[in-house]
N, C-alpha and C positions, 0 to 999 in steps of 0.2 A: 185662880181660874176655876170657875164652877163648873163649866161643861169638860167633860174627858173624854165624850165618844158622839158622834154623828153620823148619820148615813148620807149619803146622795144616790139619784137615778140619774143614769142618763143613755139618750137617745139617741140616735143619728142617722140619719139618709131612709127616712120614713118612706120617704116619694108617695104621699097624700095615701100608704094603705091603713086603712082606716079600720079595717077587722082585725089585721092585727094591733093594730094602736087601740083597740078595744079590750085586746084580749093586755096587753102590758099596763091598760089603767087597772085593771084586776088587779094586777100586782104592786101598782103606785097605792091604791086605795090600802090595801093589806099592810103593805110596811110602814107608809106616810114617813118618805123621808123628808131631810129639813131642807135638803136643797134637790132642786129637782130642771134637768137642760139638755138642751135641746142643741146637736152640735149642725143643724142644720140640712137640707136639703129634704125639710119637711113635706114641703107637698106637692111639687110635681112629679107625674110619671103613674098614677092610677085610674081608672073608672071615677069612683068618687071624685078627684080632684076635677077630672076632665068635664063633670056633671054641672060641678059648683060653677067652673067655666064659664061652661057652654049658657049656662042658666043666668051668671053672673049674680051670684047670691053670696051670702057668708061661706068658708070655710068652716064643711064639715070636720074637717082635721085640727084648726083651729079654733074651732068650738070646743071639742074636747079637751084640745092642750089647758084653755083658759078654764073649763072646769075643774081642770086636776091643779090646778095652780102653779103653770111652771112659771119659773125664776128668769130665767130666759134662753132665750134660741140665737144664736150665732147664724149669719148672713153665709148660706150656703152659694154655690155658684149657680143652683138651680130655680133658686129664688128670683134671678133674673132672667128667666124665660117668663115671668110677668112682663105684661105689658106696664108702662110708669105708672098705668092709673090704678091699675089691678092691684099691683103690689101698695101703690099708699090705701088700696082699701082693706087689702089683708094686713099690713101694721097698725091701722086704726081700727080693726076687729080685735086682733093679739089685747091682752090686758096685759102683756109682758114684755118688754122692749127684746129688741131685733139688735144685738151689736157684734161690734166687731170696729178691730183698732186699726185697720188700716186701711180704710176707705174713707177718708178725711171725715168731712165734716155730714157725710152722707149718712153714717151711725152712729152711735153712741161707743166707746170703745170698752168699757169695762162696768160691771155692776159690782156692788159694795151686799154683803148680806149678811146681819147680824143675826148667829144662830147663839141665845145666849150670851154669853160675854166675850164668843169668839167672833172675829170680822174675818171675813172670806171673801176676797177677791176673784172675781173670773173675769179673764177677759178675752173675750172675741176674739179670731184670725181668720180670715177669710184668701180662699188660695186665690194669689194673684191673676192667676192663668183666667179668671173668669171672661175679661174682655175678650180672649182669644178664641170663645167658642160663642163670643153674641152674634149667634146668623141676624140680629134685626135690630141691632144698633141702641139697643134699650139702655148702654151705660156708658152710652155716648157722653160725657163730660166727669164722669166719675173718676177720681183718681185710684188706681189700685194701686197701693207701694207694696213692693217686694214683702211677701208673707216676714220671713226671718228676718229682716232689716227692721220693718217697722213694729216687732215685739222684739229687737234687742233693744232699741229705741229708747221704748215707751217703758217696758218692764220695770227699769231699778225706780225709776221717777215715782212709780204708781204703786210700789213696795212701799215706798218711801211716803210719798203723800199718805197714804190711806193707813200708814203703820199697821197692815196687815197682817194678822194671824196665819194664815194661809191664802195661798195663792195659787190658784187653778187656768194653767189656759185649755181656750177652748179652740180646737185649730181645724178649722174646716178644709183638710187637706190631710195628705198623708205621707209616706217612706217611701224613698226612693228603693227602699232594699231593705229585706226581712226583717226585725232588728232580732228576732231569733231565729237568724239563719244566713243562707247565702243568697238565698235568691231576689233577684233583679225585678225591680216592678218596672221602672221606665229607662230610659238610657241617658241621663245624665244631662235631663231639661231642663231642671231646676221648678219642675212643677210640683215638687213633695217633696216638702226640706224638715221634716218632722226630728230626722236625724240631730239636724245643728241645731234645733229647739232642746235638746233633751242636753243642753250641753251649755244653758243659759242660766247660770246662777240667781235661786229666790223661786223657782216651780216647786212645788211640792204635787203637783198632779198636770197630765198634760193629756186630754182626751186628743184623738183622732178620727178620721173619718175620711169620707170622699172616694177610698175605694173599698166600698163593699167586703173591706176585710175583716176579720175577728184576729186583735189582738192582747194580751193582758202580759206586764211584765214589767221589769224594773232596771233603767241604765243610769251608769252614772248618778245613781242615788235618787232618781228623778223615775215614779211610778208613771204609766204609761197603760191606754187602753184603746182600742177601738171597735167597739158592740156591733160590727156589722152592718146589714142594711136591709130594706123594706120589713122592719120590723119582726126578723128572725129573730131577733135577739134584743135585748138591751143589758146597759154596762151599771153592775150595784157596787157603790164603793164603799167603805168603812173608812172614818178618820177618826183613830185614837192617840192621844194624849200621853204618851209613856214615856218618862227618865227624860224631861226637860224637852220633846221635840215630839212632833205630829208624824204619828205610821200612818201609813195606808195602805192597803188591802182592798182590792179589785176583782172583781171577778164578773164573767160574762154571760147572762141569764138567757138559754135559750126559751123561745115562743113558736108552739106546735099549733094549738087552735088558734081560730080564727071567727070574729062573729059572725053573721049572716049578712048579707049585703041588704042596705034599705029598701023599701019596696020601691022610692022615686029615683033610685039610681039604675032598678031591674025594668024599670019598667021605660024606661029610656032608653036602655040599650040591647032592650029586646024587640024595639020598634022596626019591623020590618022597611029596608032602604029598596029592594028590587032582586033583579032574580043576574046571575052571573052568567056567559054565554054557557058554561059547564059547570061541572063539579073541579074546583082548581087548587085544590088540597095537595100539598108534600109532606112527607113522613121523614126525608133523612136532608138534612140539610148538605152534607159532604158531596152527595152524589146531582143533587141539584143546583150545587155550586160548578162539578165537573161537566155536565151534559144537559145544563140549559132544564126548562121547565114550560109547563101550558100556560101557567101563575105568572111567569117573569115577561113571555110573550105578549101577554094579557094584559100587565101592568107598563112595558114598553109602549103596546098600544094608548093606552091610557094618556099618558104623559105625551106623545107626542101630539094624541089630538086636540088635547089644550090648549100647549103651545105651537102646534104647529112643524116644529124641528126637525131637521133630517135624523139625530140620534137621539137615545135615548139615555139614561144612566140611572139605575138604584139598586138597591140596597138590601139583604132581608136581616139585617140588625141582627143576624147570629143567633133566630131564632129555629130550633131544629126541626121544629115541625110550624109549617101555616099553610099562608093563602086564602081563598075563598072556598067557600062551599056555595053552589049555585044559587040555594038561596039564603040570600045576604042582609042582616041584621047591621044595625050601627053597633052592635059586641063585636063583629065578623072584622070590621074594617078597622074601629080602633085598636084590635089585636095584630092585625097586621102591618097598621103602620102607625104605631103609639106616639108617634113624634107629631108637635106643632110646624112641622116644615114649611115654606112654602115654594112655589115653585117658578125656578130662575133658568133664563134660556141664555148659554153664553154663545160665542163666537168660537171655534178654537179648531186650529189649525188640525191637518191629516196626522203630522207630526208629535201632536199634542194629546190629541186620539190614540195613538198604538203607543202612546209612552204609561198613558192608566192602562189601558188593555195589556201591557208589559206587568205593570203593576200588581196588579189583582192577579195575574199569574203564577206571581213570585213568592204566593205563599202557600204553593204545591212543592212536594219532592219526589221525586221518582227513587223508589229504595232498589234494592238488588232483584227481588222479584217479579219486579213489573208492577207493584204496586203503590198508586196513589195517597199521601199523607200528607197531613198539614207539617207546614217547615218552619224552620227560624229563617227565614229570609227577607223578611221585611224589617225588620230591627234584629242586630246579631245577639241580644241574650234574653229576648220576650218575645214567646209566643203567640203572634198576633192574628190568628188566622180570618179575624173579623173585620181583616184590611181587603176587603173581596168589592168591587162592583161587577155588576153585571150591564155589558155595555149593546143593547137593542137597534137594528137600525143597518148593523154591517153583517160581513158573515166573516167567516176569518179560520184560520186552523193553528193551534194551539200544536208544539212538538214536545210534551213535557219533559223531554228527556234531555233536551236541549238546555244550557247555562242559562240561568235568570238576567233576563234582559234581550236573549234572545228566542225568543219562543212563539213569537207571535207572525205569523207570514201569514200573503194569499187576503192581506185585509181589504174587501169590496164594498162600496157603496149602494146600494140595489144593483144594476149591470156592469156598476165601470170599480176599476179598481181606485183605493183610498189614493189620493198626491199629499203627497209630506207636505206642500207648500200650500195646496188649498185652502180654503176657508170654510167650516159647518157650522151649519146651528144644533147646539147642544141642552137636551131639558134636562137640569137634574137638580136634586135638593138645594132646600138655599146652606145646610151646611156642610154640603162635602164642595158649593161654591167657594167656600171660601179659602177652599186651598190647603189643609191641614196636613204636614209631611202623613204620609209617605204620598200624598197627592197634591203635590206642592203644585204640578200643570194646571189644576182650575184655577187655580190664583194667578197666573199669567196670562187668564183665557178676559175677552170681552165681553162684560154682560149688556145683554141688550134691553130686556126684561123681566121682571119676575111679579106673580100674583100678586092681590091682595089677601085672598081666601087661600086659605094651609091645605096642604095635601091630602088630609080626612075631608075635610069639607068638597073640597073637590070632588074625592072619591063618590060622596053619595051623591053629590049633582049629577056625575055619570053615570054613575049607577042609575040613579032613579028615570033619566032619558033613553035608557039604554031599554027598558021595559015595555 
């Protein structure tokens, strides 16, 4: 064996930022490792991405990828918030194939990479749970086999066939639980089985991803990483050759600069949309979760004139400070509702109403003092405080001091009080339509409706008539 030492880079959960993916090709150009991948969930969720979009042009994010020559990118779950068409035009931009072994015949499952006289294996894993967050039915016939079933599968066969040197998965997905340590990432869904992967005979490397973690370490003989996300960081590995068997050594590069944004990206989103009734800025997220806001009023208003709806329901994505400032740029809007949503009007009973309004409640505590704090009450060992709606439309009084479940009285319709049994129309996103525990009631609710045009888009239409 001629080769004794190799490096690889690798990426994951970019979400299309593209100044830092500017500032880690610095570092890809400076080392020029032999293998070089991408675990996925490349480019939704930034300005630039949202640009390429809206514009319907190349990705700028995969324009760079294809410069730096990566080897390839594993099927993130956010890669299908592409529309069918979108996505086969960012695969036929990639010069690098998209895989992953358990979505049939949809990807490619594994790539072969001779570095040398070494063959190195990696193969794709894409988390199963992707269907269960498609608000717009984009994988509607795609098959997703259980992440860990279809690489315990596929694994010894592909060892086997390719008489593999090394074998790397790539597992767009992550741990149920620290692997160094105790603590609890979800409660026992089966959405992040990274654990029983490390526990599969013939890995010599097993990247992660998916939640925005930084991890580096070694179980069960089986090295293990996961570099992070939006481009804080990425994971440099070393594969050496020593006393009959391949070490590896991992470690996780963090990324402080950032390039400059393009001028056709700045200059898109500093296009002025119109002017807001006020100035509808908040600075503490906690307290405008407890005592309402001008912003949520505002954005209540909004949605119901759309659709129409007696109630209202959203969301501020657990961001500590937003809203608008009166006068309002498309930067203004996509900052405050970063999401492709669109907007769906259900049916749902009085009963169904003060069961979420119970909900979003339930992730306050009342401590000895009198004082307000987010709780373990929505899941008993993860802290979920971003399980909040804000529901417009009623009025209602809140007894925090009261047991979760019951704390919600006095709920009114404009003059008449809520009936359990009644019927409302409800606007609210198409993905907390779909019902996802802890708001398992919109998924038992009737949809009537829902847009064509996503909830930004909406926003400037209103905006811009509002003027």
């Amino acid at each position: 064996m001629r080769c004794k030492s190799f490096s690889a880079i690798v990426t994951s959960d970019i979400h299309g930022e593209l100044r830092r993916f500017e500032t880690i090709a610095a570092h890809i150009r400076q080392q020029k490792p032999a293998l070089l991948l991408d675990n996925g969930d490349l480019l939704q969720g930034s300005f630039e991405h949202m640009y390429d979009t809206a514009h319907e042009c190349d990705s700028q994010v995969i324009a760079l990828a294809n410069e730096l020559g990566y080897d390839a990118m594993i099927f993130g779950n956010h890669e299908f918030n592409e529309t069918p068409q979108r996505l086969h035009q960012l695969r036929k931009q990639a010069t690098f194939p998209w895989i992953s072994c358990n979505i049939g015949d949809f990807a490619q499952p594994y790539i072969v990479k001779m570095i040398e006289d070494v063959k190195v294996v990696v193969i794709g894993v894409t988390t199963h749970f992707t269907p269960h967050w498609d608000e717009h039915g984009y994988t509607k016939g795609l098959n997703f086999q259980q992440a860990y079933e279809a690489l315990a599968a596929q694994l010894p066969r592909i060892r086997q066939q390719e008489e593999a040197d090394i074998v790397i998965v790539s597992y767009h997905g992550g741990f149920a639980q620290d692997p160094n340590g105790t603590w609890i990432f979800d409660e026992g869904t089966g959405e992040n089985e990274a654990e029983k992967m490390l526990y599969l005979p013939g890995i010599d490397l097993l990247i992660t991803g998916h939640q925005h973690m930084q991890f580096v370490g070694k179980k069960n003989g089986v090295s293990y990483i996961q570099p992070g996300s939006h481009g804080t960081a990425f994971a440099s590995v070393t594969f050496t050759y020593e006393h009959g068997t391949w070490q590896v050594a991992a470690q996780i590069v963090p990324v402080v600069e950032e390039a400059p944004r393009k001028p056709q990206v700045e200059t898109w989103l500093a296009e002025t949309i119109g002017k807001a009734p006020a100035r509808l800025t908040y600075n503490d997220l906690q307290q405008t979760m407890i005592q309402g806001h001008p912003y949520i009023d505002w954005f209540h208003q909004f949605q119901r004139h759309i659709t129409g709806a007696d109630i209202s329901v959203t969301e501020l994505f657990f961001q500590e400070q937003g809203g608008l400032p009166q006068h309002v740029t498309r930067e203004h809007i996509r900052r405050c509702y970063p999401r492709d949503n669109v907007l769906v009007t259900l049916e749902m009973t009085g009963a169904q109403i003060c069961a979420a309004l119970e909900q979003s409640a339930a992730v306050f505590a009342t401590y000895e003092d009198g004082t307000l704090d987010y709780a373990v009450n929505v899941y008993p060992n993860t802290l979920q405080p971003y399980q909040f709606d804000f529901i417009g439309g009623v009025t209602f009084t809140c007894q925090w001091q009261q047991p979760v479940g019951q704390r919600i009285t006095d709920v009114q319709v404009g003059a008449h009080a809520m009936q359990m049994d009644a019927v409302y129309t409800v606007a609210v996103n198409s993905f907390r339509a779909m019902g996802h525990p802890p708001f398992t009631m919109y998924q038992q609710a009737n949809e009537i409706k829902r847009t064509v045009e996503t909830i930004p888009q909406l926003l400037e239409r209103y905006i811009r008539k509002s003027v």
